[in-house]
Every structure is written in C-alpha cells, then in structure tokens.
C-alpha positions in Angstrom: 0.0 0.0 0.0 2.9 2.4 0.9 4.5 1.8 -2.8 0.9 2.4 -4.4 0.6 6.3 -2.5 4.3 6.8 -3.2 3.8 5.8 -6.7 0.9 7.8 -6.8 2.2 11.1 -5.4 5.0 10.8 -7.6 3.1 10.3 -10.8 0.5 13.0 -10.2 3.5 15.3 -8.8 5.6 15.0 -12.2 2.2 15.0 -14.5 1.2 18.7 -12.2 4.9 20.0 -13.1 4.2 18.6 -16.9 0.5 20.4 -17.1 2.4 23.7 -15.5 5.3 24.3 -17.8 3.4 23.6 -20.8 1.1 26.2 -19.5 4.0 28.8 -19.4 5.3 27.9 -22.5 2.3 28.0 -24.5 1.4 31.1 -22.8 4.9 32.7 -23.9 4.3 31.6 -27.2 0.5 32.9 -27.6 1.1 35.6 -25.5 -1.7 35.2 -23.0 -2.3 36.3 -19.3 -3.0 33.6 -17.1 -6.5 34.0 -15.2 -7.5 33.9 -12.3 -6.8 30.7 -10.1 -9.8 28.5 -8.6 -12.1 30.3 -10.7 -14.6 30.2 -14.3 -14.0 32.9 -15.7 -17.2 33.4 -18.3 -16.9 35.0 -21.2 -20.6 36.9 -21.0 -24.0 35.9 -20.1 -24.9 33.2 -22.8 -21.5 31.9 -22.0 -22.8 31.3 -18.4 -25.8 29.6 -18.9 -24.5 27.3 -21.5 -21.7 26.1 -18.9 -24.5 25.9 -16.4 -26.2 23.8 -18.8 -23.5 21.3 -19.4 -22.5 21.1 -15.9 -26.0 20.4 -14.9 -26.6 18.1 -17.8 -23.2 15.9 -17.0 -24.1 16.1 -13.4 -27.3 14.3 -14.6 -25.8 11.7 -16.4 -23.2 10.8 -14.3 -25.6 10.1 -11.5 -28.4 7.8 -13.8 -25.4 5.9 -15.5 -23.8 5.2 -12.3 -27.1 3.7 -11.2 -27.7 2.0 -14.2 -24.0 0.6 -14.3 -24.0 -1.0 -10.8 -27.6 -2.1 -10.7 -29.0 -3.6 -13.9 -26.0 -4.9 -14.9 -23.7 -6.0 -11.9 -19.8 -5.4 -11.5 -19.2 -7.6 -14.5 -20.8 -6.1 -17.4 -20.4 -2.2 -17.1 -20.7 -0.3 -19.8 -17.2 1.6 -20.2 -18.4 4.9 -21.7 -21.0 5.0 -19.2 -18.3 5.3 -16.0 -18.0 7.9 -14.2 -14.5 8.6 -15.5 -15.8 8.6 -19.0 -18.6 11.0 -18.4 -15.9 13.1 -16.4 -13.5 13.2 -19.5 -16.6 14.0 -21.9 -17.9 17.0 -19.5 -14.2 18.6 -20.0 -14.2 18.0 -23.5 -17.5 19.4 -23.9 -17.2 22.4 -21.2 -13.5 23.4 -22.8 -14.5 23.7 -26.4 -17.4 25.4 -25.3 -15.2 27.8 -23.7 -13.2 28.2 -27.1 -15.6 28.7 -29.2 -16.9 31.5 -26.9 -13.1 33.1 -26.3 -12.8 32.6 -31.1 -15.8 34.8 -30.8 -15.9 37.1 -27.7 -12.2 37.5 -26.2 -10.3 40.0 -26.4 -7.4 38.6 -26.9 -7.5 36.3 -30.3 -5.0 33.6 -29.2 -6.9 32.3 -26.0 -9.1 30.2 -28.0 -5.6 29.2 -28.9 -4.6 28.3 -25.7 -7.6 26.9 -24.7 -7.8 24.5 -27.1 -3.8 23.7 -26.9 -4.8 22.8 -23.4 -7.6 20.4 -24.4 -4.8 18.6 -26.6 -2.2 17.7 -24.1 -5.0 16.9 -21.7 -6.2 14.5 -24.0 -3.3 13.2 -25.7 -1.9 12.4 -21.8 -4.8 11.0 -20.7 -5.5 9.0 -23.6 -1.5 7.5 -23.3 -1.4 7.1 -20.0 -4.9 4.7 -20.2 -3.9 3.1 -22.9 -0.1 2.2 -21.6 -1.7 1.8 -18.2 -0.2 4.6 -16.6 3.6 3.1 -18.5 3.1 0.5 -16.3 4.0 2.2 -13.1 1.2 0.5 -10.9 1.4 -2.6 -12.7 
C-alpha cells in the first residue's frame, strides 16, 4: 500500500509540473495572461448559462449511468463509456470547447481560443497515453 501512494504522489507530482510548464510555455508563445486561479471565468452571459447547462446536464448523467451501471448490470458487465471517468473526461471536452468557441468569438485577446484549445490537446493526448499504456506500467 505504501508503494501504491508513493507511486501515486510521484506520478500526479511529475504530470502537475508537466501540465504547469506547458502552460507557461504556450502562454509565452500565444502571449496570453493567465487568469485567475480557482475560478470560471465566463466570457458573457450566454456563456454562463450554456456552462451551467452542461454542468447540470453531465451532473445528470453521471448520477443515472452510475445507477444503471451498478444495478441492472452488476460489477461484470459495465458499460465503459457509461463510468463515471468517461462522463468526467466528456464533461471537459465538452465544457473546454465550449469555452473556445466563446473566447474565437468574444475575447479579447484572439490567441486564447488558442490556448484553450492547446490545453484540451495535451490533456487528452496524456490521458489517452497514460490509459492506454496503463499509466507506463508504473502500478502494474
């Protein structure tokens, strides 16, 4: 157990310093300000209630496919894309290119749809490697 929280703060320590000078450089590159820390910046008021609509909407699903996952099926036959982790995953995808479609239309500075959606890459193309390599084999 010791090895799995060691192995564990260690991966999610080096994957945080990975996320955070990617961040810098792509903001050096798109010249962007960082915002605000801890908190959703929207872009105006349709912006708002379209994120409130996702969130609500992902909150939705997350709770009826849980249910449905553990009850009508049991433990053995789970639909994958109906985990929680999957729905998680989808709500970022959906709730970030939301975002950069509002910041292509409504920001004020044109590159952070850029960044935005330079985020959403590594995110995913991470994510995606790490699942598929489970995690390079580090909890194996």
């Amino acid at each position: 157990m010791d090895h799995f929280l060691l192995k564990s703060f260690l991966f999610l320590s080096i994957y945080a310093l990975l996320i955070f000078l990617f961040n810098i450089g792509m903001r050096r590159i798109l010249n962007v300000k960082r915002k605000k820390r801890f908190s959703y910046n929207h872009l105006n008021d349709r912006h708002k209630k379209m994120d409130w609509v996702i969130r609500i909407t992902f909150v939705i699903l997350i709770v009826v496919c849980g249910f449905y996952n553990t009850f009508n099926l049991g433990p053995e036959n789970k639909v994958w894309y109906l985990e929680s982790y999957m729905l998680l995953f989808g709500f970022v995808l959906v709730s970030e290119t939301v975002r950069a479609v509002f910041e292509k239309r409504h920001a004020e500075n044109p590159n952070d749809y850029k960044f935005t959606l330079s985020q959403l890459t590594f995110l995913t193309v991470t994510l995606v490697l790490f699942y598929t390599t489970e995690f390079f084999g580090i909890f194996a």
